[in-house]
N, C-alpha and C positions, 0 to 999 in steps of 0.2 A: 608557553603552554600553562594552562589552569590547572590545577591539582585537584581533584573532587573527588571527593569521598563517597562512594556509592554503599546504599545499604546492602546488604547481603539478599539474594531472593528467598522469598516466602515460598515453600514448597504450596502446591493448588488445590492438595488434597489432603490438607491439617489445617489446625483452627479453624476458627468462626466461621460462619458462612459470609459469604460477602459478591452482590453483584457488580459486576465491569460494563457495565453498557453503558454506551452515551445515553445521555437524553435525551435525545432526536434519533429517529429513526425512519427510513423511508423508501416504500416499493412503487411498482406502477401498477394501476388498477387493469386486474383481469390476466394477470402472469402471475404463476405460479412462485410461493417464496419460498425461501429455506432458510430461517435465523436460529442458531444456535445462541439462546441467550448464557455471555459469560461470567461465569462465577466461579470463586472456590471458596475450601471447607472441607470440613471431615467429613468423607461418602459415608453414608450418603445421603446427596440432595434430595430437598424434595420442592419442585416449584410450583408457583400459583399465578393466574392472573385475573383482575378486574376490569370490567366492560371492553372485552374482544371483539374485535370490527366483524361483522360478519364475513366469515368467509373464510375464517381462521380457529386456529385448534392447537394447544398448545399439552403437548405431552410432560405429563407433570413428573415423569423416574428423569430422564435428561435435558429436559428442557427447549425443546425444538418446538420452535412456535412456525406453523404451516401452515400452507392455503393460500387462496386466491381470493383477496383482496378488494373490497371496490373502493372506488377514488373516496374522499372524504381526508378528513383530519380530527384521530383519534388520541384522547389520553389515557391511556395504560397504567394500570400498577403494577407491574412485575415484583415477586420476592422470593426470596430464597430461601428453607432454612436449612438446618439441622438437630444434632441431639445436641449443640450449644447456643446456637443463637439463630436468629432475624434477621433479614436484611430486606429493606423492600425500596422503591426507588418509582415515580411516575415520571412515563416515559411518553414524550409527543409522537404519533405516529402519524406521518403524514404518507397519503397514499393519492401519488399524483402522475402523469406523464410523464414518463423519462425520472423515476421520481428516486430511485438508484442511486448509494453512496454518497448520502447528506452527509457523512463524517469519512474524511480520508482514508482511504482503505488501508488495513490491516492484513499481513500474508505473507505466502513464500512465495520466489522466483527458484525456476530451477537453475537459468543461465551461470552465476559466480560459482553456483554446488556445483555441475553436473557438466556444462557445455554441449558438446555434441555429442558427450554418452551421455545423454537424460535417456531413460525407459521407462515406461509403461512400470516397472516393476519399482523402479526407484522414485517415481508419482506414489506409489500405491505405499511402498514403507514411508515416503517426507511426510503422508498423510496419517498413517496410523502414529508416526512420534511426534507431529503436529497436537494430537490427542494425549497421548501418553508423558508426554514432556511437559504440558501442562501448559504451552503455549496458546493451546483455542481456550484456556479455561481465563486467560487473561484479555483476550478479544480477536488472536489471530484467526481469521477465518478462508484465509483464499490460499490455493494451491495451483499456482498458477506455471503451466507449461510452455515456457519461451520457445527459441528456434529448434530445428531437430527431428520435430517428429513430422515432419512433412514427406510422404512418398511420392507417389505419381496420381494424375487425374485419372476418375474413376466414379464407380457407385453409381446406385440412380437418379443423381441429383450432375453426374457429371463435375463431379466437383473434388478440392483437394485431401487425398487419402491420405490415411498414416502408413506409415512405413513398417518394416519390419521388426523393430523393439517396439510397437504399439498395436499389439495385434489386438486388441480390444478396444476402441476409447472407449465404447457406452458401458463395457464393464467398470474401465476405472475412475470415471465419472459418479457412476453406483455407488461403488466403493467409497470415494472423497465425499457424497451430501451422504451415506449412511453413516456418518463420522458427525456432521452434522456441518462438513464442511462447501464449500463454493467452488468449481473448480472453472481455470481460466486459462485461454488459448492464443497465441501466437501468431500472424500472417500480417501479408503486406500488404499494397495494392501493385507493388511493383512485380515484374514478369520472375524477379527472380529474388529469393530472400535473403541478410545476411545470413552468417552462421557456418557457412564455410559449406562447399560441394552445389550440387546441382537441386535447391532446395525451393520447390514451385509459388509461386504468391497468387493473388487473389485476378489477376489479366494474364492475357497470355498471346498468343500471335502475332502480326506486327505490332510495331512499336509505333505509338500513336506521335506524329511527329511532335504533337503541343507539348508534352512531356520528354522532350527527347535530354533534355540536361537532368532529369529525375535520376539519379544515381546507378540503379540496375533498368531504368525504363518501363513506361509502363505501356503494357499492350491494349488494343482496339478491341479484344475478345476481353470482356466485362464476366467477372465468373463471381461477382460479390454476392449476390443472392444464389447461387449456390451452393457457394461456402456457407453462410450464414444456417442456408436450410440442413446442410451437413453438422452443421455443431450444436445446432438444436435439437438435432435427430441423436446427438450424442450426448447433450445435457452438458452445456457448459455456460457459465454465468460470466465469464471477462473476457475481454479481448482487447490485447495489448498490438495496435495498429502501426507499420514501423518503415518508415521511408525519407527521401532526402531530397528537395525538400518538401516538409510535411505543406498540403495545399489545404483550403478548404472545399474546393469540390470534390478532390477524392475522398475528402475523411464524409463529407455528406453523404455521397454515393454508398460508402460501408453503413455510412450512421441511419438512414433514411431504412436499408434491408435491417437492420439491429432493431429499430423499429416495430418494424412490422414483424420479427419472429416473435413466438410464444414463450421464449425465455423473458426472464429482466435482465438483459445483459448492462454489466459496467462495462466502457470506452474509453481506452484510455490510449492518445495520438503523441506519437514518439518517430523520430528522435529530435529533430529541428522544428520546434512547431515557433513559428519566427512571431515575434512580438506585434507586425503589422496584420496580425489578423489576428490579434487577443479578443474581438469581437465574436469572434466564431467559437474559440476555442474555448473561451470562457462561460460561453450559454450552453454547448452541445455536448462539452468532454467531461467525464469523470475526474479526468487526471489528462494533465499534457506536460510533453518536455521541449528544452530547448537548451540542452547541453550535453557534455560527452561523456561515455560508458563511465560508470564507475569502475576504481581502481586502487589497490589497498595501499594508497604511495599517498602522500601528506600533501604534496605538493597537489594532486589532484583531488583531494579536499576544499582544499585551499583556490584554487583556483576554478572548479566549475562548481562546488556545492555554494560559495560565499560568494558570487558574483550573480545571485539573480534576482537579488532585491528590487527592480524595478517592474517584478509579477507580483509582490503583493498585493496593489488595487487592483489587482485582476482576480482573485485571490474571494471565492464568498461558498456559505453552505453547499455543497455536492460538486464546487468544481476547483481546484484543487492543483498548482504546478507540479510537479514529479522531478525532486531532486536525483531522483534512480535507487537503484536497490543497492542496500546494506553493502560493505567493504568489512563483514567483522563474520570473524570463525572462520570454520577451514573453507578454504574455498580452493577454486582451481583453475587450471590450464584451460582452456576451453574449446581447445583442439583436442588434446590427449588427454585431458583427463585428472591428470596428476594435480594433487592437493597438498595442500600446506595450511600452516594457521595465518591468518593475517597479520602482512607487516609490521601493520600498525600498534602503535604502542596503546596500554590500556584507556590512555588520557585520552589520545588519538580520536582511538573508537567512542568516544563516551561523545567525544568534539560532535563528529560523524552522525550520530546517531539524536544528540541533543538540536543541532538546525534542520533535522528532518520532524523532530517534534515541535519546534516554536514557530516552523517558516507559515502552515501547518504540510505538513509533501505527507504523501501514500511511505507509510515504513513496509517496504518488502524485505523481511530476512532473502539472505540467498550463499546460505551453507550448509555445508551436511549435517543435518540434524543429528545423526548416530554420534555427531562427536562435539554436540555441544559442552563448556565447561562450566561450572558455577557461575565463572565472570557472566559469560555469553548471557544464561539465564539472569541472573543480576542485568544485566544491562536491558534484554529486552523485557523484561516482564516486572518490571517498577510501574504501579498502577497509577501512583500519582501523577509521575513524568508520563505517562500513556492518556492520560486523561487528559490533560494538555493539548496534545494531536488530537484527540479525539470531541474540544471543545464541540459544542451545540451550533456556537455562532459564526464558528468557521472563518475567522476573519484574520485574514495576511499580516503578519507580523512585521511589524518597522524598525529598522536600524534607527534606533535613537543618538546613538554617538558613534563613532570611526576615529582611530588615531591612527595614521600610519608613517614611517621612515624606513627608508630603503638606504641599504650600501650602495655603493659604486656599481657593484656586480647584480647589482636589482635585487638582491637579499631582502626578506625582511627582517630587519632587527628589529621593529617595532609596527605591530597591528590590531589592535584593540577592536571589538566591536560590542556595543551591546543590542540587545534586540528585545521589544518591549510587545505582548497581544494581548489585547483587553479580552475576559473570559466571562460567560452566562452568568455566572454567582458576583458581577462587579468584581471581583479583582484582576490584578494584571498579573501575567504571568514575563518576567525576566529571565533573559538569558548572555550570561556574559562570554566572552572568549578571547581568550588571550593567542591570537594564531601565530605572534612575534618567536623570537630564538630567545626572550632575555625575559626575567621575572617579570612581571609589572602590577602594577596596585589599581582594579578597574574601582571606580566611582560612578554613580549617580546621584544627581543631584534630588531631592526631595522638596517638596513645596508644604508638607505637611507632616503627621505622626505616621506612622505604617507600620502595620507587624507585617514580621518576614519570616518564611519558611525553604529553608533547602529543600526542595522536592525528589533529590536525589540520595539524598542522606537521611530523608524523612525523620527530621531537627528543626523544632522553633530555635528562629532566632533571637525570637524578641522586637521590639519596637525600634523605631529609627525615626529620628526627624529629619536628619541630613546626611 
């Protein structure tokens, strides 16, 4: 393991004023947006912006830039101040088709917090400490509601209902964009969903024989536009799509109704989305996966987060692999409930959290916010390492070097990796890791001068020629 030094977190609401937002940004013409532009500083702020696309309106006490968009590609000044300083930043705005999540999403899952107790009511608190923690003020913006809240079919749309801890969604929807937040929803195309119990997915009646190997099956009653129309009726912005294995005419069949509703919804196809249709996956999805649940155990680090270097040339602005959601903070049982803090040691988590920033993957937190610790905040909310993931150019990070030796017993005693992505401003951003049992000394090799910076430690290093 690598030993790194992490700077301490900067509380969001002292000092300077100072904007988080990528430089690129991007909606689809004629749906409705909701961006929370982030910043902190001593409250309070006050924002401004220059040549607004028509169709938009930015509220200058919190900074919620709204409205309904037409296509085009805009540049924006956004700034921020306070009673201390400035900060202003021009941002490309591109307003195009499917035009959603040009930089890897930033957000919560409820799945490792909550399990199958996620509620309605525990949506509505991850959202107000989502605000209050200081975490939307660094760019987290999605509060997104995994398995669990699925009841029985219903409504005028005939389509699948919330259950009994969700006796609202369109209140707690409300609730999450008057935060300034995104909020995002859960189903399958299979007749029946993980997550444990009798939990409905987006078909239903016989089981269509073409799909008969699809893990829970998927049935010949086609209910995807009604769902769709159900979640727009309830105001939700993602949809995390979840079956085995992932095909592309069912993820079209969801994407094509996603489409045609009046939200801007993000799409994001999980959990096997197999490498032989990275053509699909790669034009149509937000975010896709092709590996297994995260888990706060080293070994599952190591082995599904550092094996999918061969998505990075798949890998370009708004589409994005999904190494899965966060293994750091308390988290839990996902049947019962019960919570603990992560196994994982602090280096662990830094490992964990640093290849979701270089690869560039979506960072979903996914612990109870009520018990974050200084670490927790130090780790997720370092803007420079955030800025990184949140590069303009969106482009797939390559393993530069690999060293490995295994014991007898397949151990590794030695595993080196470095990983190298070229970033907007011309420089590259590096990332070493040591995933071995034993010290090790990583090197790169140089061809020229370079100043270097620890972006974790926020520490010039000085120059290097070799």
């Amino acid at each position: 393991m690598i030993k790194t030094e992490i700077a301490p977190y900067k509380p969001h609401d002292k000092g300077p004023a100072r904007l988080h937002t990528p430089t690129v940004y991007g909606a689809s013409p004629d749906k409705y947006m909701l961006y929370a532009i982030p910043a902190t500083g001593k409250r309070p702020l006050c924002f401004a912006a220059e040549d607004l696309p028509p169709g938009l309106s930015l509220d200058k006490t919190n900074g919620f830039l709204t409205g309904i968009p037409k296509a085009g590609e805009y540049r924006l000044k956004i700034s921020v101040s306070n009673g201390e300083s400035c900060d202003s930043r021009e941002i490309r705005f591109l307003v195009k088709e499917d035009g959603s999540g040009l930089t890897p999403m930033l957000g919560w899952c409820s799945w490792n917090a909550f399990g199958r107790t996620v509620s309605q009511q525990k949506i509505e608190q991850t959202a107000d400490l989502m605000v209050s923690s200081g975490l939307s003020s660094y760019g987290y913006q999605f509060v997104n509601t995994d398995s669990a809240w699925q009841g029985e079919y219903g409504g005028k749309y005939d389509a699948i209902m919330s259950n009994f801890k969700f006796p609202d969604m369109k209140a707690m929807t409300d609730h999450i964009h008057r935060l300034g937040l995104k909020a995002g929803i859960y189903s399958t195309p299979m007749q029946k969903a993980w997550g444990g119990g009798e939990l409905p997915g987006c078909t239903r009646g016989k089981t269509d024989p073409k799909w008969m190997d699809t893990y829970y099956g998927i049935g010949l009653d086609h209910r995807e536009q009604a769902c769709v129309d159900q979640w727009t009726e309830w105001g939700f912005d993602y949809l995390k799509y979840d079956w085995s294995p992932c095909d592309p005419e069912n993820a079209e069949r969801m994407k094509d109704c996603l489409r045609r509703s009046e939200r801007d919804f993000q799409f994001c196809v999980t959990v096997s989305a197999n490498l032989r249709y990275a053509d699909y996956w790669k034009k149509n999805c937000n975010h896709w996966r092709d590996n297994s649940d995260s888990r706060d155990s080293w070994d599952n680090i190591v082995w599904n987060r550092f094996h999918s270097d061969h998505w990075a040339e798949h890998v370009s602005r708004g589409h994005f692999f999904d190494l899965d959601m966060l293994e750091c903070g308390w988290i839990c049982n996902h049947m019962t409930g019960e919570q603990w803090a992560s196994r994982l040691t602090e280096d662990e988590q830094i490992t964990a959290f640093t290849i979701r920033v270089i690869f560039p993957s979506p960072i979903q937190l996914s612990c109870d916010l009520s018990r974050l610790t200084a670490f927790d905040m130090a780790l997720f909310c370092n803007e420079e390492v955030l800025s990184v993931n949140q590069d303009a150019l969106g482009i797939g990070a390559v393993c530069v070097h690999e060293e490995r030796t295994r014991a007898m017993d397949r151990t590794e005693i030695k595993h080196k990796r470095i990983y190298a992505k070229p970033l907007e401003d011309g420089s590259t951003a590096i990332a070493m890791f040591n995933l071995g049992e034993q010290d090790e000394i990583l090197s790169l090799p140089l061809n020229s001068k370079v100043s270097a910076r620890d972006l974790w430690a926020k520490r010039e290093l000085g120059a290097f020629t070799e």
